[in-house]
N, C-alpha and C positions, 0 to 999 in steps of 0.2 A: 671810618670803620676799619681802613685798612692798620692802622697803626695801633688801634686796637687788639686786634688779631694775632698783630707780632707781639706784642706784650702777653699776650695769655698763651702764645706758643713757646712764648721764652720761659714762662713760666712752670709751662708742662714739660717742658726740659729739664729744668732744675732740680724738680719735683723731685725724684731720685738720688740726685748727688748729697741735698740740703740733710736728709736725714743718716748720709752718711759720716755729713760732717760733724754729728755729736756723737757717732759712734767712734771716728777716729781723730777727734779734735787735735789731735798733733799736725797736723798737715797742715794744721794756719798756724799752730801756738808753739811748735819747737820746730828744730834744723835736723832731728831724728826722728825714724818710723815711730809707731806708739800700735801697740798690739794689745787685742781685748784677751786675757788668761785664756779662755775655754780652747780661741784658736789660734795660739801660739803650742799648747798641750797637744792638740789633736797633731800639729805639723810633727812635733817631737817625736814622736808618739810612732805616725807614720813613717819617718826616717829610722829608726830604730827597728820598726819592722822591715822594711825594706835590705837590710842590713844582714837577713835571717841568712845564715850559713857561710859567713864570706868571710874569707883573712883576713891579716893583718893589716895586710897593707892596703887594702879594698876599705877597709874602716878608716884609717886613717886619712886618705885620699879624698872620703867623704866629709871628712871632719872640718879637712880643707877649705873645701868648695864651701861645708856652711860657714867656717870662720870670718869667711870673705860677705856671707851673706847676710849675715849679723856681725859688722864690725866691731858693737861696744859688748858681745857677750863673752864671757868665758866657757872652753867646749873642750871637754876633753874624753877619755872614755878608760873602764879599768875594765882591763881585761880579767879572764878569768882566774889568772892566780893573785889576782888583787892590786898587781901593779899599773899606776896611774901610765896611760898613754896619752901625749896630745900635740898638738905641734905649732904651739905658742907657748911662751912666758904665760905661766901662773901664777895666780895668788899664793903670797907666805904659808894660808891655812889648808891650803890641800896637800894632803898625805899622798908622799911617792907611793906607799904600802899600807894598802887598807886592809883593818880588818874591823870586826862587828862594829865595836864602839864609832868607827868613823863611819859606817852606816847609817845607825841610827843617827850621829850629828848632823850628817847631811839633810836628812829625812826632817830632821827641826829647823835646819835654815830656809825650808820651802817654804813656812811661814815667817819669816826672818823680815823685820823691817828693814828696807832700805836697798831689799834686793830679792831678785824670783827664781828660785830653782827648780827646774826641769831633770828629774831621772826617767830613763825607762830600758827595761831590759832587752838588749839586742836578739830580736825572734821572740821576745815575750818567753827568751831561755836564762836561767841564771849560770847555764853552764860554759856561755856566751861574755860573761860580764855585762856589764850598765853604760851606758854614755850618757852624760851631762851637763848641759848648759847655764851658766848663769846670767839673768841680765839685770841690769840696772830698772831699779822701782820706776824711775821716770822712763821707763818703755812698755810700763804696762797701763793697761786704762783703768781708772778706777770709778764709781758708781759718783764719788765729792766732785771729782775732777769734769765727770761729762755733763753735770747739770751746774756745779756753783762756778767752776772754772771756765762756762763755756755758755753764760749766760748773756752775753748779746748777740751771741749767735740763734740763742733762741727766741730772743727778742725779734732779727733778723730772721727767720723761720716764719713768724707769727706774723710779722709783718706783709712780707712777700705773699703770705697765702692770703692773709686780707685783700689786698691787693688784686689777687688774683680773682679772689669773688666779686671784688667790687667793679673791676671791669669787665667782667663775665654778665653779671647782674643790669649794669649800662650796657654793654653790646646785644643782649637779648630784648632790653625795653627799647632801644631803638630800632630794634632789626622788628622787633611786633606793631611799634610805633608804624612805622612805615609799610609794614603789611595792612594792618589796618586801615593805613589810610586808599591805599588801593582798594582792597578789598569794599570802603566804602563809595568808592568814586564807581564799581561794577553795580552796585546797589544801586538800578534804578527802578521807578515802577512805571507804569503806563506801557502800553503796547507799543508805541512806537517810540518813543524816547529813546537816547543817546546816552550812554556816562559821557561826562566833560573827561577830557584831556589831565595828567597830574603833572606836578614840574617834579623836573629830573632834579635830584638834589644832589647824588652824587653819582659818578661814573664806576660802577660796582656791578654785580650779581644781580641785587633787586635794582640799580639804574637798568639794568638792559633790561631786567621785567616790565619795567615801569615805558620805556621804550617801546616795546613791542604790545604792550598796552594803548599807549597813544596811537600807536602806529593801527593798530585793527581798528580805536574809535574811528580817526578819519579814513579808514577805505568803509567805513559801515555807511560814514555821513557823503560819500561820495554815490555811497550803493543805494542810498536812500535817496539820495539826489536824484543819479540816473534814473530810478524808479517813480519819482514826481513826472520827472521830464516824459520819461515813457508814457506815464496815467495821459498826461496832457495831449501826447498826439495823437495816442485812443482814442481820447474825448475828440480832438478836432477833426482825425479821420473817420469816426463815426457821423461827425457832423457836416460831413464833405460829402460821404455817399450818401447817408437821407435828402443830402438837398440837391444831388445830382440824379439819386431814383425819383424826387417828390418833383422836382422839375416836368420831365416826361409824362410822367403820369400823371398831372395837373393839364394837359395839354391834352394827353388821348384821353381824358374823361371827357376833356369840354366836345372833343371833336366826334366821340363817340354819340354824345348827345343830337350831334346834328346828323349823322348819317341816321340815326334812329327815328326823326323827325321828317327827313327827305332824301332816304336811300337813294333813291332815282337821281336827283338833282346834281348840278355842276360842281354846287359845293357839297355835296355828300361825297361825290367821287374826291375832290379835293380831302376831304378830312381824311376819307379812307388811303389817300395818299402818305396823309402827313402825320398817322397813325400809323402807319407801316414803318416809316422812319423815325417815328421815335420809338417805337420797338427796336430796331435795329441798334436805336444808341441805347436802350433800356440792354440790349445785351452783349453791347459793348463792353458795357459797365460793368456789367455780372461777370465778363471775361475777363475784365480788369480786375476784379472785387481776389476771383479764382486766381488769377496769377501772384496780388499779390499774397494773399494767404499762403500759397506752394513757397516763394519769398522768401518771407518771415522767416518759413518755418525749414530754410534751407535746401529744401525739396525741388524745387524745379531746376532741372536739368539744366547742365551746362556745358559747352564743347567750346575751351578757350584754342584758337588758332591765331596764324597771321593773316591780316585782312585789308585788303587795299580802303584805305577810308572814302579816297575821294571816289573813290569807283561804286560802293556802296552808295554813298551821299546823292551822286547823279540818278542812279537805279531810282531810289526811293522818291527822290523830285520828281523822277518823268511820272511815275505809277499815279503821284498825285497831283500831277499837274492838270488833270481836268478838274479836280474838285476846285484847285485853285482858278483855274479860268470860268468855271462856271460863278463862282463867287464874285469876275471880275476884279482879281489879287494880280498886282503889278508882282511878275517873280523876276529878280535878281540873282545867277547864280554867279559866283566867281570860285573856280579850284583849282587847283593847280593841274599842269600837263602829266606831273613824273607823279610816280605811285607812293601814298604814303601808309606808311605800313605799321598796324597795332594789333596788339595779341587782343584780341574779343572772339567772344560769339556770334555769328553773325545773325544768327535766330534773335537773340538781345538785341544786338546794335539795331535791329529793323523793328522789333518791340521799341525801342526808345524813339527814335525817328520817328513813326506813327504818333508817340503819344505826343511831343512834340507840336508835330504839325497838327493834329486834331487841336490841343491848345489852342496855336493859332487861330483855324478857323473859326475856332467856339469862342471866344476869347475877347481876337483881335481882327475881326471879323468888318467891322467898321471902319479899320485903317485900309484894306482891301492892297493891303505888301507885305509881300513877304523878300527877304534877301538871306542867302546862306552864301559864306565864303569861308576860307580857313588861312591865319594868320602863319607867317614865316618861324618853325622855330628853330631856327639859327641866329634867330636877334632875342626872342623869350625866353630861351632853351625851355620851350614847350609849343608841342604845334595845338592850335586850338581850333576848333567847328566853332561859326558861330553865326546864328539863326536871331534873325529881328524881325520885328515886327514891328507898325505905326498906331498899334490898337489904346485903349485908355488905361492899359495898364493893370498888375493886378494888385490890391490893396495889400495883399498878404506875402510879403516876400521873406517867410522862412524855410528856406529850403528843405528841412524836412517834411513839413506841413504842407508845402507845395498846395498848388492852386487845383487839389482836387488827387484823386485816387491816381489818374493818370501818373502825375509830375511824384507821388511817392515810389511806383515801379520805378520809375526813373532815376529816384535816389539811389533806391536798395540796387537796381543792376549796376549802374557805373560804379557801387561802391564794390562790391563782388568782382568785378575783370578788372579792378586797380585804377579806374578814370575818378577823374575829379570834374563835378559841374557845377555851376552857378546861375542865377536868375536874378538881373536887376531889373526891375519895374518904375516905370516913372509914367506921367501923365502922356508921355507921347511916342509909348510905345515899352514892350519886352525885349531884353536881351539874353540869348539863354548862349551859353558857353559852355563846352565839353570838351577836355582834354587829356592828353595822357603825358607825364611827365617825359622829358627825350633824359638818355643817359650819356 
């Protein structure tokens, strides 16, 4: 396209010179100017004017300057008592001393074949005398000369302008060509459909259209992607907390049943025990449900500081080490002595460690061990928490879908303070990892 473009610019250049060259065909066909009558007259014409009121020798001086500027004319001028003035060798037939008759003669060699004469009265005064130039016929243009003598030039004319349309006519069907073909690759129907991608044919105007075309289809198919993936953990996180609320409340129906049957009795007190506690996780969960909706939707507060991890880490083992000894859970701690220091929240960091350990015990409850220790990062260059357990494992290990409403707080906080964490599951046990990159 590009080579196109310069052929039809070269051409819009020309444009202008091309039709002067049949006005002044001399410029290719002789080694002298070639002047059209009306304006070689008007120039004479105007120097003679110009001339109004001025000596002899101011005439003269002028005469000069044009003698030089029309080498092949003859220029002379008669003054007012009729005698020829000029300052070159003349022709045999100009009279030193004119009078009428050699007026009129003059006045017939205007039309004189073989040669063009020029009179005009100096100021448009005859009191002034006449100056007058002759030139040779082959410097004037003629009407035979610009069309029979200068006809493959016109040839040359006709051509180049063909030319010009025809690649005007190609540059425009390919340049629509190739609109169209985008234009049909936007054309799609259905509500959720994509246009396909177009190939880049050339490196131009409409290539980078066509570029920035491709380029929005795949962030669309990227945007539509993320929006599958998102649907899906809706779906799954919806299906995480009905079966975490239907849980509970399959258990206080059955035991409501029995306190209803023998209020009084041992096991009545029992269900009314174990009906209180799964209320308690029924609004755990709703607390869970709340925090993470606030999440989502970027609203829950946050106060990033420096925070001793291992000193937090202990804190929150002591708080739950009854729940852990009541369960009969072998706890393992190992942390370091010297303080290790990350920018978090500390309100977070103990939301995520609860959910954590509740995991655990809901969980991996069966393995009855728990072990927390954190890895040297000076050998990882990253220092890591990391929390195991000997439970059966949880079937679902993708981390965002995490093993219940818990483990998704768990994503969105560490992804919000800049931690990164992991869960691998196997049959003999969870391994949950949290860490912050060292710099």
């Amino acid at each position: 396209m590009t080579k196109y473009l310069i052929l039809i610019m070269t051409a819009m250049l020309l444009w202008p010179v091309i039709p002067a060259m049949f006005y002044f065909p001399g410029y290719l066909l002789s080694n002298h100017p070639i002047y059209r009558p009306e304006e070689i007259t008007r120039i004479w014409q105007q120097e003679a004017m110009k001339l109004n009121g001025t000596d002899r020798d101011t005439i003269l001086n002028r005469l000069a300057e044009l003698n030089e500027e029309f080498p092949d004319a003859e220029i002379f001028w008669v003054d007012p008592s009729g005698k020829t003035q000029a300052v070159q060798d003349l022709s045999d037939d100009t009279p030193a001393q004119w009078d009428y008759e050699d007026v009129l003669s003059l006045q017939m060699q205007g039309h004189k074949p073989g040669s063009f004469t020029l009179a005009s009265l100096i100021g448009g005064d005859p009191k002034q005398g006449f100056m007058v130039m002759r030139l040779p016929e082959s410097h004037i243009l003629s009407a035979e000369m610009s069309l029979a003598g200068n006809l493959p030039l016109i040839l040359l004319f006709f051509i180049i302008c063909l030319c010009f349309v025809g690649l005007s006519w190609l540059f425009f069907v390919k340049l629509r060509k190739r609109l169209i073909k985008l234009q049909s690759a936007m054309s799609v129907s259905g509500k959720n459909e994509i246009p396909n991608e177009v190939t880049i044919s050339k490196k131009d105007e409409i290539g980078e259209l066509e570029g920035a075309f491709n380029r929005m289809v795949r962030e669309l198919r990227e945007s539509q992607q993320r929006e599958r993936e998102e649907e899906d953990l809706r779906k799954q996180f919806i299906s995480n907390v009905s079966h975490d609320l239907r849980t509970p409340l399959t258990v206080i129906r059955q035991h409501i049943h029995t306190v209803r049957n023998n209020p009084e009795s041992s096991h009545g007190q029992t269900s009314l025990s174990i009906i209180e506690r799964k209320l308690n996780e029924v609004d755990k969960l709703m607390d869970n449900l709340l925090s993470y909706s606030l999440l989502s939707a970027g609203k829950y507060p946050i106060s990033m500081q420096p925070v001793d991890i291992t000193e937090e880490v202990r804190n929150r083992v002591a708080e739950w080490y009854p729940v852990f000894e009541a369960k009969d859970f072998e706890v393992q701690v190992e942390l370091p002595d010297e303080p290790v220091i990350w920018a978090a929240d500390p309100m977070w960091l103990h939301r995520i460690l609860d959910n954590v350990f509740q995991n655990v015990v809901r969980h991996a409850g069966a393995g009855r061990y728990i072990a927390v220790h954190m890895t040297d990062g000076q050998k990882s260059q990253k220092q890591t928490l990391i929390i195991r357990d000997r439970g059966p494992g949880i079937s679902n290990k993708t981390l965002e879908k995490g093993a219940g409403i818990g483990l998704s707080i768990v994503s969105l906080m560490t992804k919000e303070m800049g931690m990164q964490w992991e869960m691998e599951s196997s049959s003999t046990g969870c391994t949950f990892s949290i860490w912050k990159e060292t710099k």
